[in-house]
C-alpha positions in Angstrom: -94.9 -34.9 26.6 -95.4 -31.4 25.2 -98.3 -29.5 26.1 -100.4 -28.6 22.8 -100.1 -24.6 23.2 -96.4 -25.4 22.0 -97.3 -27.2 18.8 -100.0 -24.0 17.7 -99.5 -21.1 15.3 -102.3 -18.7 16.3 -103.5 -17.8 12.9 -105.2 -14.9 11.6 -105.2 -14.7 7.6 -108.7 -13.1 6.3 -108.6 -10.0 3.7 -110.6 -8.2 6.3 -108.3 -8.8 9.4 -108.1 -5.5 11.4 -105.6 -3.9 13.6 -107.7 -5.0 16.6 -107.1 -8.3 15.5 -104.2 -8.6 15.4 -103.5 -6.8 18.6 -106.1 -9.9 20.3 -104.1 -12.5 18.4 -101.0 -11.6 19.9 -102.2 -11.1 23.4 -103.8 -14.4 23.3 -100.5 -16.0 22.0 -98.6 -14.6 24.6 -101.2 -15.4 27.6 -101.1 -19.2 26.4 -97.4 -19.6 25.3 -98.1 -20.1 21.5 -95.3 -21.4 19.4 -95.9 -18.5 16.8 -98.7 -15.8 15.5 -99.4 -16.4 11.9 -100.3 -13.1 9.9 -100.8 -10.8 6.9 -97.3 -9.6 5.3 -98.4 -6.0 6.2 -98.9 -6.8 9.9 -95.7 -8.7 10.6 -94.1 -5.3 12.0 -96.7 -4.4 14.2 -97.1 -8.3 15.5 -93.4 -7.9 16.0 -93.9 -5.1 18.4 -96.7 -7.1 20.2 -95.3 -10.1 21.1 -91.2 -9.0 21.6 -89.6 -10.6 25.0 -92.1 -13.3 25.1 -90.7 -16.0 23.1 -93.8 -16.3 20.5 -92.0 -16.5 16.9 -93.9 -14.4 14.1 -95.1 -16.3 11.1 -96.1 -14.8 8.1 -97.5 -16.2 4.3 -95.4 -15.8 1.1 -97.5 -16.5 -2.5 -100.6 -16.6 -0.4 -103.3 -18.4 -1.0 -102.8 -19.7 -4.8 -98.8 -20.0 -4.9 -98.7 -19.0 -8.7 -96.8 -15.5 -8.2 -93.6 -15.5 -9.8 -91.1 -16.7 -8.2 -89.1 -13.3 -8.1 -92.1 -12.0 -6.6 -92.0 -14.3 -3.7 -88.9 -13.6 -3.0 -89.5 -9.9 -2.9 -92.3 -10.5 -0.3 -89.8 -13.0 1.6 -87.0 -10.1 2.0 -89.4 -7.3 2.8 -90.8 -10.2 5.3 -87.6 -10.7 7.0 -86.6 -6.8 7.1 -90.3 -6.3 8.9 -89.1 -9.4 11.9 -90.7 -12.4 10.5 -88.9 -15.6 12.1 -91.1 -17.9 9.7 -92.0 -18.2 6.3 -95.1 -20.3 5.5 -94.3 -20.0 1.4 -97.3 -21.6 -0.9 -95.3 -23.2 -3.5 -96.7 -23.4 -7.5 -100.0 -25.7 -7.4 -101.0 -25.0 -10.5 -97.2 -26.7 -11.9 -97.8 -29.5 -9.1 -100.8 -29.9 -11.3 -99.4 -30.1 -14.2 -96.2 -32.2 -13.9 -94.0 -29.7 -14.1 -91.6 -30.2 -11.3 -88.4 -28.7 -13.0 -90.2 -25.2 -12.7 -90.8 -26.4 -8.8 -87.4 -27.3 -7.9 -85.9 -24.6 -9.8 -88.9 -22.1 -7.5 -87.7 -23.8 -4.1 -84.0 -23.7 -5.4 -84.2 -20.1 -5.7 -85.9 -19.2 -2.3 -84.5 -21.3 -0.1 -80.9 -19.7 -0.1 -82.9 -16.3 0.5 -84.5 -17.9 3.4 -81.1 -19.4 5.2 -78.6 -16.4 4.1 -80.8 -15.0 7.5 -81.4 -18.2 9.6 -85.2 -18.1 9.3 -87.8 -21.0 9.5 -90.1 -21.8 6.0 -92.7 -23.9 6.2 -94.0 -25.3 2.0 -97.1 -25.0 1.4 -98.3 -27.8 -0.7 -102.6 -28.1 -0.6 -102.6 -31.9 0.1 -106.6 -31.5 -0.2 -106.2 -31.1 -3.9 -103.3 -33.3 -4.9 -103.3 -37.1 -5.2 -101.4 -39.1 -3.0 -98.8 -39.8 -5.9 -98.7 -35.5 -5.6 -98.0 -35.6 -2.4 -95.2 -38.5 -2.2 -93.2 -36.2 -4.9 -93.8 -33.3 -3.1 -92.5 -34.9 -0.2 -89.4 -35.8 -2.3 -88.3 -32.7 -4.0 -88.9 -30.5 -0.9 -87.8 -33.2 1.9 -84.1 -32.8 -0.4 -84.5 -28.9 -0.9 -83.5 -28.6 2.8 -86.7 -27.3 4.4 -87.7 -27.4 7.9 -91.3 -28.0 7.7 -93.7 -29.5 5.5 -97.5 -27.7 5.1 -100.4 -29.6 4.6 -102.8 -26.2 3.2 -103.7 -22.7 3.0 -107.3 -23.0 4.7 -108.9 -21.7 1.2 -109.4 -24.7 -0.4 -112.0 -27.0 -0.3 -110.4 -29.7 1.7 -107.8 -28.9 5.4 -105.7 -31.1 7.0 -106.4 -34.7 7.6 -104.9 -37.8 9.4 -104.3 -39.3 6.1 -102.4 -36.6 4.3 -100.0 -36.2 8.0 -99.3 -40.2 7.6 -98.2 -39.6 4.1 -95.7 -37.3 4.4 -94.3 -38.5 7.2 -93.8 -41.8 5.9 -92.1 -39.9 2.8 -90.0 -37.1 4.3 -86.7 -37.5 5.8 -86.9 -37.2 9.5 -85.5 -33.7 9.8 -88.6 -32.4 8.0 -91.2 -31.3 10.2 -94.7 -31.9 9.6 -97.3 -28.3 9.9 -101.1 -29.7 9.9 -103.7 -26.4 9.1 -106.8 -25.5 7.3 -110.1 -26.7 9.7 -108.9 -27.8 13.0 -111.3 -26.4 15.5 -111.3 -29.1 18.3 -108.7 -30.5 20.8 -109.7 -34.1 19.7 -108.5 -33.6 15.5 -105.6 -31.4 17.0 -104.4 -34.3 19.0 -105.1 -37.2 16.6 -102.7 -34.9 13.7 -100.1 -34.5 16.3 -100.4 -38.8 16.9 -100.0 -38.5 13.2 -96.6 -36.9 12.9 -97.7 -33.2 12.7 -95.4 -31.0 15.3 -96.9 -27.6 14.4 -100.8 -26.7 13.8 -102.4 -23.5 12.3 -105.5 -22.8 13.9 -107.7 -19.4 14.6 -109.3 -21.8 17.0 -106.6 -22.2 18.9 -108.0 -21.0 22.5 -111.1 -23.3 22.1 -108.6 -26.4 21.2 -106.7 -25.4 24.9 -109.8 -25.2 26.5 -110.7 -28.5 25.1 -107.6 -30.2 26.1 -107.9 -28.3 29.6 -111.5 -29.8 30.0 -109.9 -33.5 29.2 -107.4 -33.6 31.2 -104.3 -33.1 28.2 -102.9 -29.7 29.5 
């Protein structure tokens, strides 16, 4: 069974994150074998520098937090992404055309990006805000991206009202294809609702909490 420090992206995403941060975020990944740092476009380089030789990936956001940039916009952020080091790209797709039906504009945004993406053999997570979508939202989601070739599926940013849940994990993995992995994030601060998304499907979780979820598990025996 895996140990639960290889399922977490150490996350750091606030407008007011600081060098120091991110220097403590990336010592911290590498003391507990984190899967990946998660951080601000303009600190993938220095993150880069920070965690080289240890095996933690660097993650970074693309069309963060509301996903309505143009699509040639994301794709500039992507390539100036990858040039910096980013490994992963954790790409908010459209909402606001999620919320209005419009899922020719969505597959034509993902159809786009994703050769971008593969022309370099890096990992994108989509971005999808299951909090504010209805479950019929959600299953088409899980159909148009499941086919678009991507490797993980995203439940939300952390900025909007609702995180991840056990219910929205269920969902897409009973809709994806299998190959499509499953990232729970937005409000998981404790080992117990880290463990009970991963029983759900999830096989990557964004947390800033993530040391007090390995303590947790430590002080239950699931480390």
């Amino acid at each position: 069974m895996r140990k639960i420090n290889t399922y977490i992206d150490h996350t750091i995403l606030k407008p007011t994150t600081l060098i120091s941060d991110i220097e403590k975020l990336c010592a911290e990944a590498k003391q507990y074998a984190f899967a990946a740092v998660c951080v601000p476009p303009n600190f993938v380089k220095k993150a880069k520098s920070l965690v080289e030789g240890s095996g933690v990936k660097v993650a970074t956001v693309i069309g963060f937090p509301f996903g309505y940039a143009a699509v040639e916009a994301k794709i500039a952020e992507i390539v100036l992404a990858m040039v910096d080091g980013a490994d992963e790209l954790d790409l908010v797709i459209n909402i606001s055309a999620i919320k209005n039906g419009d899922w020719v504009y969505l597959a034509n945004e993902i159809n786009h990006i994703m050769p971008v993406i593969k022309s370099k053999n890096r990992v994108i997570k989509v971005i999808i805000e299951s909090g504010v979508l209805t479950d019929d939202e959600i299953i088409k989601c899980c159909e148009l991206y499941g086919v678009a070739g991507i490797d993980y599926l995203k439940t939300s940013t952390g900025y909007a009202e609702k995180g991840a849940t056990i219910e929205a994990v269920k969902l897409f993995r009973l809709h994806l294809p299998e190959q499509v992995q499953i990232k729970a994030s937005g409000g998981i601060r404790d080992h117990v609702f880290a463990q009970q998304l991963i029983d759900a499907g999830a096989t990557r979780l964004g947390c800033s909490a993530s040391v007090a979820i390995l303590q947790g598990a430590k002080a239950e025996g699931g480390y």
